[in-house]
Structures are given as C-alpha cells and as structure tokens.
C-alpha positions as CSV (number, residue, x, y, z in Angstrom):
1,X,103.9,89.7,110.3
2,X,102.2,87.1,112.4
3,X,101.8,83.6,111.1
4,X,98.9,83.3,110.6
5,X,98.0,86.6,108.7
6,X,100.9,85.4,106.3
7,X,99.4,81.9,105.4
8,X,96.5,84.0,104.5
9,X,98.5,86.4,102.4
10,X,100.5,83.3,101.1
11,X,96.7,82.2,100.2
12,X,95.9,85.5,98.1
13,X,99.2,85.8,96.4
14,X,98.4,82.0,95.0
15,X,94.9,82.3,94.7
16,X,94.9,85.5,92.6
17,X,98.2,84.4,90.4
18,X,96.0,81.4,89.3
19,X,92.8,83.8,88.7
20,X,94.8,86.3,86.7
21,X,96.5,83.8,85.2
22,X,93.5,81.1,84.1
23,X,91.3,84.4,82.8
24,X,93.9,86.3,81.1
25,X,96.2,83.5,79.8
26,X,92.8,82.4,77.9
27,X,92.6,85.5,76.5
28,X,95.8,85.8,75.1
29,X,95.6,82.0,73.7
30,X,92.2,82.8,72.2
31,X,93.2,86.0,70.4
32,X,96.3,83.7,69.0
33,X,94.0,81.2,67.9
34,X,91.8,83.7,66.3
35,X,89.0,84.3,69.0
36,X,86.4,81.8,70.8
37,X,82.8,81.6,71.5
38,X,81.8,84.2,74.4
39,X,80.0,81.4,76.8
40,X,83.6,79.9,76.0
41,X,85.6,83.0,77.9
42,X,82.9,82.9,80.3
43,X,83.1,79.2,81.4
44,X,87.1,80.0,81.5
45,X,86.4,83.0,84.2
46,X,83.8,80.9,86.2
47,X,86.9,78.4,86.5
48,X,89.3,81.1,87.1
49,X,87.6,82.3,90.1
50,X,85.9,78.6,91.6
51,X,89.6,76.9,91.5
52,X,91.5,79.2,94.2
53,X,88.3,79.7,95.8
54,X,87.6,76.3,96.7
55,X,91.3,75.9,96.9
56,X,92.2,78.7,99.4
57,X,88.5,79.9,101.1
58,X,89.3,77.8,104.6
59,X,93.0,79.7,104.4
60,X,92.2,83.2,103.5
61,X,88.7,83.4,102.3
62,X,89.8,83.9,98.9
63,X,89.0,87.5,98.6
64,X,91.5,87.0,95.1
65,X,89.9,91.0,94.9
66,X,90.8,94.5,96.5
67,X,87.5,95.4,95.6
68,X,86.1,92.5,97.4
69,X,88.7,92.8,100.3
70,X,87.5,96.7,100.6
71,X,83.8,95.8,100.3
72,X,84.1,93.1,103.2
73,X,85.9,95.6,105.5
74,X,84.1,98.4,104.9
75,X,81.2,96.8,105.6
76,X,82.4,95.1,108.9
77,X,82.9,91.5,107.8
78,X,86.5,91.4,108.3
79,X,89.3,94.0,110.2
80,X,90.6,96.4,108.6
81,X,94.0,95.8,110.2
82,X,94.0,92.8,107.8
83,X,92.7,94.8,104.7
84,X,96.4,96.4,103.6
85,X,98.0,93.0,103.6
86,X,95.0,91.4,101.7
87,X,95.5,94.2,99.2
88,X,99.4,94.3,98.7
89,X,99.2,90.3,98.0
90,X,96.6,90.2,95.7
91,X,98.2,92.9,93.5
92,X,101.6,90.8,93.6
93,X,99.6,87.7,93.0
94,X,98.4,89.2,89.6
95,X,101.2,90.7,88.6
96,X,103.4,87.4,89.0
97,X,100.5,86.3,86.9
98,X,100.3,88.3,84.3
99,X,104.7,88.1,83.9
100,X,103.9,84.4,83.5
101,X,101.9,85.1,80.9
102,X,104.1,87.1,79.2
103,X,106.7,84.8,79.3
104,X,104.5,81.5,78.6
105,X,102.2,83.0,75.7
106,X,103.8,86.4,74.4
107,X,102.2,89.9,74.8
108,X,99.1,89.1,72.6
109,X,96.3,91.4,73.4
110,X,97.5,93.5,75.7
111,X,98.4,90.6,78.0
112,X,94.0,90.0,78.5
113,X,93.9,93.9,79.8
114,X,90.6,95.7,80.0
115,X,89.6,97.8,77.6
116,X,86.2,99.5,76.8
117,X,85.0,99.6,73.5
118,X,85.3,102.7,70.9
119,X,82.2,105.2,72.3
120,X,81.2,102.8,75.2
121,X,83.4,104.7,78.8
122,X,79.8,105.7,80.3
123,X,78.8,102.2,79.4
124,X,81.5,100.9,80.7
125,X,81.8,102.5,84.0
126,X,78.1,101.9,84.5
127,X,78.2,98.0,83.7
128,X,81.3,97.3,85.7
129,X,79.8,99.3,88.5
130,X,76.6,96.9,88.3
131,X,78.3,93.6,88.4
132,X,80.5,94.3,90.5
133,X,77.5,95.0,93.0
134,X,76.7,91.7,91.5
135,X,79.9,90.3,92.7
136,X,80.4,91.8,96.0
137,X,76.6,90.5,96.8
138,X,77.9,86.9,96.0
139,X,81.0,87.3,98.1
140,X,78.5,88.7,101.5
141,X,75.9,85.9,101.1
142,X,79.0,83.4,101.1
143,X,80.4,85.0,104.3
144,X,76.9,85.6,105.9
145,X,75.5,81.9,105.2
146,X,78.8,79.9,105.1
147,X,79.9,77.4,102.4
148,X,76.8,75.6,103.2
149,X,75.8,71.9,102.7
150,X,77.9,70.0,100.1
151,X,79.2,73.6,99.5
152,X,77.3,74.8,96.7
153,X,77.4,78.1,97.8
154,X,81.0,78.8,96.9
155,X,79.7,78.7,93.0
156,X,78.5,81.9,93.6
157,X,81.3,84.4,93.3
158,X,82.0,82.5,90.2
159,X,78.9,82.5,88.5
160,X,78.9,86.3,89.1
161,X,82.0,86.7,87.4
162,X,81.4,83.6,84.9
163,X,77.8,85.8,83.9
164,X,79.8,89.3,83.9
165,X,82.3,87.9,81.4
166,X,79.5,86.8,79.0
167,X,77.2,89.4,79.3
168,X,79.7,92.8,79.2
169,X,82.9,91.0,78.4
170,X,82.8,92.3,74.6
171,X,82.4,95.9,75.2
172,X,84.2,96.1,79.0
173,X,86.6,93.2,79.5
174,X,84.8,92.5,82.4
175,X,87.3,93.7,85.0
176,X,85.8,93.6,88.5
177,X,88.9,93.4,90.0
178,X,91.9,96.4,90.0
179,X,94.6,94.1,90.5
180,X,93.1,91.8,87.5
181,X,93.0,95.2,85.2
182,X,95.9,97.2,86.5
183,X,98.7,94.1,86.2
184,X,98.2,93.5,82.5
185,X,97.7,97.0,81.7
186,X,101.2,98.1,83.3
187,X,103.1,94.8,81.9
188,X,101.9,95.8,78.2
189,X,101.9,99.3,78.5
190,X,98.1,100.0,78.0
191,X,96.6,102.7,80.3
192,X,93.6,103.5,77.9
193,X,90.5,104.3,80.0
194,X,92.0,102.0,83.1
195,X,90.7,105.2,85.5
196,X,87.1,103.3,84.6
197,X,88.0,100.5,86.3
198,X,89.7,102.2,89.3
199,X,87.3,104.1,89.9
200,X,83.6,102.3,89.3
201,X,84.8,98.7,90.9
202,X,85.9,100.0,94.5
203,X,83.1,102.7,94.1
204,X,80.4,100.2,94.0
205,X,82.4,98.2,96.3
206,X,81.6,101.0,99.2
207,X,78.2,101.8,98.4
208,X,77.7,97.8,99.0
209,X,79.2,98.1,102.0
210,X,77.2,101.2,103.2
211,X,74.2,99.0,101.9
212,X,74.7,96.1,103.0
213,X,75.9,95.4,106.9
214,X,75.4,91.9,108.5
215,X,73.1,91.8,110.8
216,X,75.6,89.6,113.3
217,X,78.7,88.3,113.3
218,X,78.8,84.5,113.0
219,X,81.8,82.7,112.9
220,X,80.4,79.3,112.5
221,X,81.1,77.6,108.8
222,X,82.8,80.8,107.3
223,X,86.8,80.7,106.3
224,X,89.3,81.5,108.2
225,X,89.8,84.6,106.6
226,X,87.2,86.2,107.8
227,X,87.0,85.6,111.2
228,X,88.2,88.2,112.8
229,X,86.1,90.9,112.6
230,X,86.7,94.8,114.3
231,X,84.4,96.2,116.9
C-alpha cells in the first residue's frame, strides 16, 4: 500500500474509533445512569463527528462513513481505487471502538446499537434514508467549497448528524453510518432490523451521488483525502 493512502487509512481507522466510540460509549453510560436529555445525546454526536473531523480532514478527509466514502465516489469527488481501503478502515476503526467499549463500560444497551422502535421499520428506513441525504449534502458542500474562512464549514457534517440524533434518535438510533450500526450490533449480538440500516443509508447514499455531481473539480482548500479524483 503506498504511503500515502495508508496515512489516510491510518486517519479513518482513528477518526472513526473516536466517532463510534464518543457516540456509543455515551449511550452506554447514559443507559447506566438511567437515561439523559435528548438535545444531551445530540450535542454528544455533534462532538463525536466535529473532533476527528477537524482532527483528521487535511489527512484523509474524514469520511469516518462507508456511506459517505460510497456517496463521494460514486459521485466523482474522490477515486474509486481509494474507496475499498476507505471502507475496510472505517469498519476496523468502529469495531476497535465498540471492543473498547465493551471492555471500558460493559455491554449495556446493546453496546449503543441501532434499533427501530416496536411498529416503526417503514419509519425507520424512511428517516434514516432522509438524513442521511441530509448528511451526505453536508459532506459535498464541504468538499465543493472547502473548509472555508476560519473553517466554519466543517460544523456541518456534525450538525447533520448532531440534528439526526435529536430529531429520529428515539425511534431509529440514528445510524447513518453501517460501520457505526454493524460493529455494536455484531459485538452484542443484536441483528434485529440491522438490514434497515444496510440498506436505506448507502441507498440514499447513491441516489445523492446520481443527484448530485460537482460541477468541476477543484483542488484548492479541500483535504487531502479527496484530491485525487478519477477521470
């Protein structure tokens, strides 16, 4: 693996450990503590995603997301000859995670797993669907524009997921993210209704993609990580 390309997947494996493991290892401690407010969890996930992405977006662009990774190469924003490498670390990255979890703060609530409600799937697979078009919008108007000045635009992937986690977090979990649902679920041993989350995330990831193409390819002010782009 060239050196650069495994800084970057150094980058993902870090910056989606400390994703899984800021969201999840708050839901865990909450559920032990008996619960906390909702905006609570949500300010929790808008941390969970703005630390490794201001930490890691000049290394990798902190994709910390297959379904982001998927929706930035299918849409021509980064190479595909990247994309499987992107993908293999992030999953690592969360499942490192969610073991240190485990370990740390005990198998409490399925490990922060995603789980619709009783009587809420269609729901479910529709809301996830939504914001993760909510997401993956975020994550192309921080390629396209850049960081920006005083780099305010890197708050928006977060708030995407910070909103997400308030709005449908009670009846979804607010997944947006495979590796964020599928590590926890295999660790604890829950598999109810994951499919929803396999499936609606990357689905809405390619329909953005289809949607959503840049009109050029400008390298100026954008991370590292997505620089090099296919033609």
């Amino acid at each position: 693996m060239p050196r650069r390309l495994l800084h970057r997947c150094l980058a993902e494996v870090a910056g989606t450990a400390l994703l899984v493991g800021i969201g999840t290892g708050t839901i865990v401690a909450a559920g032990d503590a008996g619960g906390i407010p909702q905006w609570a969890m949500a300010v929790a996930w808008f941390l969970a995603v703005l630390i490794p992405v201001a930490l890691f977006l000049r290394v990798s662009g902190a994709h910390l997301n297959p379904a982001v990774t998927l929706a930035l190469a299918g849409s021509g924003r980064i190479s595909w000859r990247e994309a499987a490498s992107y993908w293999a670390s992030q999953f690592l990255g969360a499942f490192l995670a969610s073991g240190v979890v485990l370990l740390s703060l005990g198998g409490g609530s399925h490990l922060g797993a995603t789980l619709p409600s009783h009587g809420y799937v269609t729901w479910a697979f529709v809301s996830e669907a939504v914001f993760t078009a909510l997401l993956v919008g975020a994550v192309y108007v921080l390629a396209d524009q850049g960081e920006g000045a005083g780099r305010w635009r890197i708050v928006l992937p977060p708030a995407a997921v910070g909103l997400s986690t308030y709005v449908i977090g009670p009846w979804t979990g607010s997944s947006l993210n495979p590796a964020r649902s599928v590590a926890p679920a295999v660790l604890s041993g829950t598999y109810v209704d994951l499919w929803v989350y396999l499936t609606a995330v990357p689905l809405a990831a390619v329909v953005m993609a289809a949607l959503w193409r840049p009109r050029s390819v400008d390298l100026k002010d954008r991370g590292s990580g997505r620089a090099q782009v296919a033609r």
